[in-house]
N, C-alpha and C positions, 0 to 999 in steps of 0.2 A: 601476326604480332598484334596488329590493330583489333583482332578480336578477341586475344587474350585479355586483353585490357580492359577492352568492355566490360567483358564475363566480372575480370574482376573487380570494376566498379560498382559489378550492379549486383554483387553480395551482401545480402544483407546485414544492416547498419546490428542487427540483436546476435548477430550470431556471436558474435565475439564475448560478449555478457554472458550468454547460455554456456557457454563452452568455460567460460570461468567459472560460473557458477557450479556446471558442473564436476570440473574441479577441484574447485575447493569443496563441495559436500563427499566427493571422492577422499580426498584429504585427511578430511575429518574422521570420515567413518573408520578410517582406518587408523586414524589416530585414538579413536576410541577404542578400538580393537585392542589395540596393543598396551592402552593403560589398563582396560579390564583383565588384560590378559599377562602382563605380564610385568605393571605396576601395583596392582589392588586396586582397579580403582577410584585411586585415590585422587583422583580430579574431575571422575563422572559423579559420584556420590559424594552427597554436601559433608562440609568437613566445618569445624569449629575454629581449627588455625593452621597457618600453611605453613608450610618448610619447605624451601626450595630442595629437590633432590636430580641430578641427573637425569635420571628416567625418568622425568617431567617433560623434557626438551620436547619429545613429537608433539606431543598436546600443545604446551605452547606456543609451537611454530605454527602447528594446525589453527590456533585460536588466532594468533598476528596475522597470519593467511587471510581470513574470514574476517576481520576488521578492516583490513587492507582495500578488501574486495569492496565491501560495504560503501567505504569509504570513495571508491572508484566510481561506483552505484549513485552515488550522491552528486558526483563532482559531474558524472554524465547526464545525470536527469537535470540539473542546474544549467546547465550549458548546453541542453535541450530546451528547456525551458524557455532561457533566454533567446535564442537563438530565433524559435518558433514568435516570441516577444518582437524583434525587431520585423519579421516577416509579415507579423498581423500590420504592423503600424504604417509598413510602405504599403501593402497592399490593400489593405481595408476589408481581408477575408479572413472567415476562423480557420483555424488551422487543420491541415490534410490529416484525418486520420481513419484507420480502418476500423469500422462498425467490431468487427471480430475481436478487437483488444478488450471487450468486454466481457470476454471470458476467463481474464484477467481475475474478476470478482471469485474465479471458486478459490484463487488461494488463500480466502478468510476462512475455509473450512480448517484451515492451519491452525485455525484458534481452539477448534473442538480437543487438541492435545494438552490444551489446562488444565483440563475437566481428568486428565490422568496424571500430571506432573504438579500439580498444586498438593492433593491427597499424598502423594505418593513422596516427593520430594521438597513439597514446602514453595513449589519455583510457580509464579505466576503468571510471568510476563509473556507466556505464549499467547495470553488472551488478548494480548493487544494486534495481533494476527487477523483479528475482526475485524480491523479498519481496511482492510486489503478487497470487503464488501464493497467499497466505495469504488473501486475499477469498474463495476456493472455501469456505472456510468457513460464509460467509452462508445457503449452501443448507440446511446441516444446524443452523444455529442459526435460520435462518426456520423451518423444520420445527417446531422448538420455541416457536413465537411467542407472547410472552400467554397464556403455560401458568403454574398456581399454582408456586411453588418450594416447595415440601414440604420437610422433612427429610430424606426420602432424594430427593429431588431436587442437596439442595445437598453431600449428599455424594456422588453419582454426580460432580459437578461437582468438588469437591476431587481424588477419583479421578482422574478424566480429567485435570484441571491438571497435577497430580503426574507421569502416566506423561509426558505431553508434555513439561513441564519436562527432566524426566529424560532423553528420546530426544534434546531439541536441546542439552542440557549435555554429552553422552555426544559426540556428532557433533563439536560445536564444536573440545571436547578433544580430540579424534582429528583436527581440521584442523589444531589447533597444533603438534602431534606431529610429525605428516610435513611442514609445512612451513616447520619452526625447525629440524631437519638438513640443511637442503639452503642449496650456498653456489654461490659463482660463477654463472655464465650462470643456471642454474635459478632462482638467488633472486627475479631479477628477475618470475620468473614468480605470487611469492610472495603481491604484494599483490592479484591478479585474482581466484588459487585462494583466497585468504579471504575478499574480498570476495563472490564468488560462492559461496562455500559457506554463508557467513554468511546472504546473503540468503536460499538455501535453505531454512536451517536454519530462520529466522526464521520463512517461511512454512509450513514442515511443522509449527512447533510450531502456530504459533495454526490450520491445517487439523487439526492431530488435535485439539488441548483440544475445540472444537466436534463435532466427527466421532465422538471416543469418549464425549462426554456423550451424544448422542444413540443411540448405538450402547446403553450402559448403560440410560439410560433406555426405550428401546425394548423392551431386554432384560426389564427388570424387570415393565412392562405387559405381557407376553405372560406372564411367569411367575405376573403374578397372575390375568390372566383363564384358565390352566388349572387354579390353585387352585380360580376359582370355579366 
């Protein structure tokens, strides 16, 4: 008995997310199946005004599904957040993470699907998919796992904030620039290139804040063990 227990405390904290997640993409796909197939449809492809019918019902149970989930997604990561927030405070270490979540970063390839759903459908916002880049961070902040934050630890960390800050404030303002002069046909082009630069930006800043603390701090342990 005592080792069932174990077992099942020591399952992991994601599975349950994955297992939804895949779920509901299960859900979906199949909700899309049945309105191409058997609605017109008429909730995959952009429409000009909508009219509630019946055979809407799978899609939009499929869509409240997938909002729901989202929303769960949110309420865990926050309450992870926080959680990891009190832990830093009593103990005075950064928090336990695995180097590997930084493979987390490929699902900004997610974004590359604009580049077919914008032409094709008019729909943009898969470009914001790019900011999911910013996970490659993980690698260089697992690096630093459950290490004391010292004094000059936490201002390597101010450092680092600062210069990142700085690079994605600098970017941002140079997307506004070049795409508030441009009018007619180009304009249209206007809300893709900020969205997707944005997302960019988004993720190179939280990849460097991570990247150049650790880069700093690395620095700093090699300069002291040739002091000693």
């Amino acid at each position: 008995m005592n080792d069932q227990k174990k077992s099942a405390s020591r399952s992991p904290r994601w599975l349950p997310p994955v297992l939804g997640g895949a779920a509901c993409a299960a859900l979906t796909g199949a909700a899309v199946w049945y309105d191409l197939t058997y609605n017109g449809g008429r909730l995959v492809y952009p429409m000009d005004s909508y009219a509630f019918r019946p055979t809407d019902i799978p899609m939009l149970l499929a869509l409240a599904l997938d909002a729901a989930y989202v929303l769960c997604l949110f309420a865990l990561l926050l309450g992870g957040i926080l959680a990891q927030r009190r832990q830093i405070a009593v103990t005075n270490r950064t928090r336990k993470l695995n180097p590997k979540l930084g493979l987390l970063g490929v699902l900004g390839l997610a974004g590359l699907a604009g580049f077919y759903t914008y032409p094709v459908y008019g729909l943009y916002f898969p470009f914001g998919f790019f900011a999911f880049f910013g996970f490659l961070g993980f690698f260089f902040e697992g690096k630093m796992s459950n290490i004391l934050m010292d004094e000059r630890f936490r201002e390597n960390a101010a450092k680092a904030e600062l210069k990142a800050y700085r690079t994605g404030f600098i970017i941002i303002f140079l997307l506004l620039v070049i795409t508030g002069g441009h009018s007619g046909a180009s304009s249209e082009l206007a809300l893709p290139i900020l969205m997707t630069g944005i997302a960019l930006t988004l993720a190179l800043t939280l990849f460097l804040s991570e990247y150049l603390l650790y880069r700093y701090d690395h620095d700093d342990a090699l300069d002291l063990e040739e002091e000693e």
